[in-house]
N, C-alpha and C positions, 0 to 999 in steps of 0.2 A: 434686367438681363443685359442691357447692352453698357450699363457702367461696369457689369463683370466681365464681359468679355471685350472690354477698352483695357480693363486695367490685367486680365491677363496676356493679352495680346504689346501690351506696356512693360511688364515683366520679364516674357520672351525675349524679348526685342534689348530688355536692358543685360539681361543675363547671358548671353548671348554677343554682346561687346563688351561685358566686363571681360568674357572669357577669353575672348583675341587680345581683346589689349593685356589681358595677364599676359598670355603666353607671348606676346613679342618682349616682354623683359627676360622670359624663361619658361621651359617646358616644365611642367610641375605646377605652375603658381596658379593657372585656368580653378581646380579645384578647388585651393584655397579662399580665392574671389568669390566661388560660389559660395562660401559661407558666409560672407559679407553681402552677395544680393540678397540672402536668405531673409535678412532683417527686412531688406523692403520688399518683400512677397508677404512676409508679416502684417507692415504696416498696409500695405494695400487690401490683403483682404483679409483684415482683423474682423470690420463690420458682420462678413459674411458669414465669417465662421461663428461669430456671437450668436449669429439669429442662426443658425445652423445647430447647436446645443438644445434650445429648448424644441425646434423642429422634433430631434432624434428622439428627446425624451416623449413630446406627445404622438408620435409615430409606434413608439417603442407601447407605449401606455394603450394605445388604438388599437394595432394588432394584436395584443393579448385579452385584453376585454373585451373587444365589438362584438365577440361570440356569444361572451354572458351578457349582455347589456338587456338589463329588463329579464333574461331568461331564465334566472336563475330567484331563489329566496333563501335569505339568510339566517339561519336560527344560530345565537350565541358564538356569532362568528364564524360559523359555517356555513357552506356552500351545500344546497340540496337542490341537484335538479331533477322536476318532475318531466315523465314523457308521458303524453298520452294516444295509446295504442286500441284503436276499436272499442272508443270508448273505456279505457280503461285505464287508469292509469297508476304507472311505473316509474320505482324509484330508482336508482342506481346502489346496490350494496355499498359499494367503497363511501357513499355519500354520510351514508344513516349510521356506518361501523363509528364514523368520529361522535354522535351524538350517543348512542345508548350505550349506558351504563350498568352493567359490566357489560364488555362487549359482546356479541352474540358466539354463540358454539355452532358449529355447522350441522350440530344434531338439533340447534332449534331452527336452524332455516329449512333442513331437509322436512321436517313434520308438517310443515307449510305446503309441500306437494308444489301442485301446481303453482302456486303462487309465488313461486322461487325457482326462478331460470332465466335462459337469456332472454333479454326486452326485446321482443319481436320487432326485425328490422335493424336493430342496433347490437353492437359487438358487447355488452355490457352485460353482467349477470344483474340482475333488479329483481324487488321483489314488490309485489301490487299494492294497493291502495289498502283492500281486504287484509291481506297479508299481513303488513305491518302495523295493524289498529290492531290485529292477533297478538303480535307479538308485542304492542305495547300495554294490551287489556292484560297477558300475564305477567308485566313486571308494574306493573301499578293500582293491581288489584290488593294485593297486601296491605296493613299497617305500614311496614317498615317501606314502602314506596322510596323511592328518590325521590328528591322537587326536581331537582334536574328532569327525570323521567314524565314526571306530572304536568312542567310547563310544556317540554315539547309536545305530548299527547291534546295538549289543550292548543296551544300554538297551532297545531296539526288540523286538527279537529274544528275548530271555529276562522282561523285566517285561509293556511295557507292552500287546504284541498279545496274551500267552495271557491278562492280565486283563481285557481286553476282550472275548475268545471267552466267557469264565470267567464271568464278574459284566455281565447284562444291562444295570441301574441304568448303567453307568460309562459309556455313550455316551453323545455330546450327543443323539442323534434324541429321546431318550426322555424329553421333556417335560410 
């Protein structure tokens, strides 16, 4: 900290008498000089701004993830977080629309009732635990299943719900 403010306080100071001395050859020239101190505001705080670069990028990296870190689980690239609300836990619709194939109709979520509305306490439409083994028992029970449908239900079913019961930390609510 104090070789940065030695060497902006050295900058000042030089920029600053390049500037008088331009200007007793002529009014006008002050500005010009300062494009020539500019190279040694470069060279002096090149270092700083080097290690200033990766700073931004893992600040930039931190503030977008620290929220999900651990809260979330990932099926084939997506992001599904669970919340669990009085015992019971909820998913977020926008999560589960990217994984089931074909997407859902709003006439299969509304048949779900209760188990299909906003996540108590949270701005989000979700639909339960129940809810969705519903809705994946109807498109998995056929022959013509998807495997896509098949792995998530199994995914679903043996990982990600008992480590949610399991390990409180692993919900999004728990902020």
């Amino acid at each position: 900290m104090l070789s940065f403010l030695l060497r902006f306080v050295l900058c000042v100071f030089l920029s600053y008498k390049a500037w008088d001395i331009a200007e007793l050859y002529g009014a006008g020239y002050g500005p010009i000089v300062l494009v020539v101190v500019a190279v040694a505001w470069g060279i002096f705080f090149a270092p700083f701004i080097v290690d200033l670069i990766p700073a931004v990028r893992y600040w930039a990296r931190y503030s977008v993830l620290n929220r999900w870190q651990g809260r979330y689980y990932s099926f084939d690239h997506y992001h599904l977080r669970f919340y669990m609300v009085d015992d019971v836990i909820w998913l977020p619709i926008k999560d589960i629309q990217n994984l089931i194939v074909p997407r859902l109709a709003e006439r299969e979520l509304r048949l779900l009732g209760d188990d299909y509305k906003i996540i108590p306490g949270h701005k989000q439409i979700g639909v339960t635990e129940a809810g969705l083994l519903r809705l994946l028992a109807t498109r998995t029970e056929h022959r013509r299943a998807n495997i896509k449908m098949l792995r998530f239900k199994l995914w679903l079913t043996t990982s990600a719900l008992p480590n949610v019961k399991r390990l409180p930390k692993s919900r999004a609510n728990i902020l």
